[in-house]
C-alpha positions, 0 to 999 in steps of 0.5 A, a space after each residue: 736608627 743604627 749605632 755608630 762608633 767614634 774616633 774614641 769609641 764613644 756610641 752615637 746615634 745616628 737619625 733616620 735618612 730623608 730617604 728612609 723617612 720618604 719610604 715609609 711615608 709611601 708604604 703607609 699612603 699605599 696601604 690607607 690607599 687600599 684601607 679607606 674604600 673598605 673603611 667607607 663601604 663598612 661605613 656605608 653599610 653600617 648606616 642602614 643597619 643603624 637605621 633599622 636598629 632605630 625603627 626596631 628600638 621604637 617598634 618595641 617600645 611602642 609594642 610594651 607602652 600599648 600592653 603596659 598602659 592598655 592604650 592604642 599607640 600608633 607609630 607614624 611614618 612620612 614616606 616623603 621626607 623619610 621621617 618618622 615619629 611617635 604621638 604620646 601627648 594623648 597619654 600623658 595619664 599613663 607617663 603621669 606628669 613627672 619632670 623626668 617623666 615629661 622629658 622622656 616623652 619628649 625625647 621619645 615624640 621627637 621626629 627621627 630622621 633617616 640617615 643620609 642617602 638611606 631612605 623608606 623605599 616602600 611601606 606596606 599596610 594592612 591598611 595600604 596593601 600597595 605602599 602607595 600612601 605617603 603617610 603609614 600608620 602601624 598601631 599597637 594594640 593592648 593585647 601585644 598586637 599590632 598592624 601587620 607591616 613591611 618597611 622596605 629601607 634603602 641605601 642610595 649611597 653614590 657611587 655604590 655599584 647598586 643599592 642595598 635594601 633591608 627590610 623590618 616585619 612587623 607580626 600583625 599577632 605578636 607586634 614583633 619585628 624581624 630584620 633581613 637583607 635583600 637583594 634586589 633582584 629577590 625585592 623585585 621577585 616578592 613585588 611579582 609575587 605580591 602583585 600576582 597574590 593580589 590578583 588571584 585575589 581580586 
């Protein structure tokens, strides 16, 4: 905006130009242009990590319920339409039968469902040493262990150059999870090896 003076000297303001207007609407449409694709990758991203930060809360949860209430709890997992859940209804003792109480079961029973374009790539087992099953169970005992596990998730975003993998491991001594990223080429080098371990076995 620039100041201009009159015939009597007076100030007055002058507005900004179309043109000046059209400039600025074109340095900010350049640089959304270079902004959005890192906004959507970051976006992107953030839904894998927010899955496996769910997995992880009731991972941790189903651990303490076991050790508090000296049950058996078991966390179940559908391979196949990538949703997975917790059963309390056979441990309505140990919640009690309080109103809040019942209602923090429910919302804890209720099936997660994985995010859009994230997916279980693979799940392994004490009890499925394959991850062909398509329905995986890891229970938490009382004395704070568990079912050992790996859960392999998956992010199958479109137009994603290649896919990006985490990968949540639960301790079969503590119940404990422990969360890394994974490559694909070093996923593909642990299935070698786990293939070749299970054939020495044999």
């Amino acid at each position: 905006m620039e100041i201009v003076r009159g015939r009597l000297g007076m100030a007055i303001q002058r507005g900004v130009t179309f043109i000046e207007l059209v400039i600025v609407v074109m340095i900010l449409s350049i640089l959304l242009l270079f902004a959005v694709p890192n906004m959507r990758g970051v976006y992107e991203r953030n839904k894998l990590v927010s899955a496996s930060r769910q997995i992880i809360s009731l991972i941790r949860y189903a651990r303490a319920e076991a050790i508090t209430g000296e049950r058996e709890i078991e966390l179940t997992f559908d391979v196949e339409r990538n949703k997975y859940w917790l059963d309390l209804k056979k441990f309505d003792r140990i919640l009690g039968s309080g109103d809040r109480k019942t209602e923090r079961r429910e919302l804890i029973e209720q099936e997660n469902s994985l995010p859009q374009f994230v997916y279980f790539n693979k799940i392994t087992t004490e009890d499925d040493e394959e991850g062909q099953e398509k329905t995986d169970v890891i229970t938490f005992y009382p004395d704070g262990s568990a079912t050992g596990a790996s859960i392999v998730l998956v992010n199958k975003t479109p137009r994603k150059k290649s896919p990006e993998y985490l990968v949540i491991e639960v301790s079969h001594a503590t119940a404990l999870p422990n969360v890394y990223q994974m490559s694909p080429e070093e996923l593909d080098k642990m299935r070698e090896e786990s293939a070749t371990d299970g054939t020495n076995n044999e």
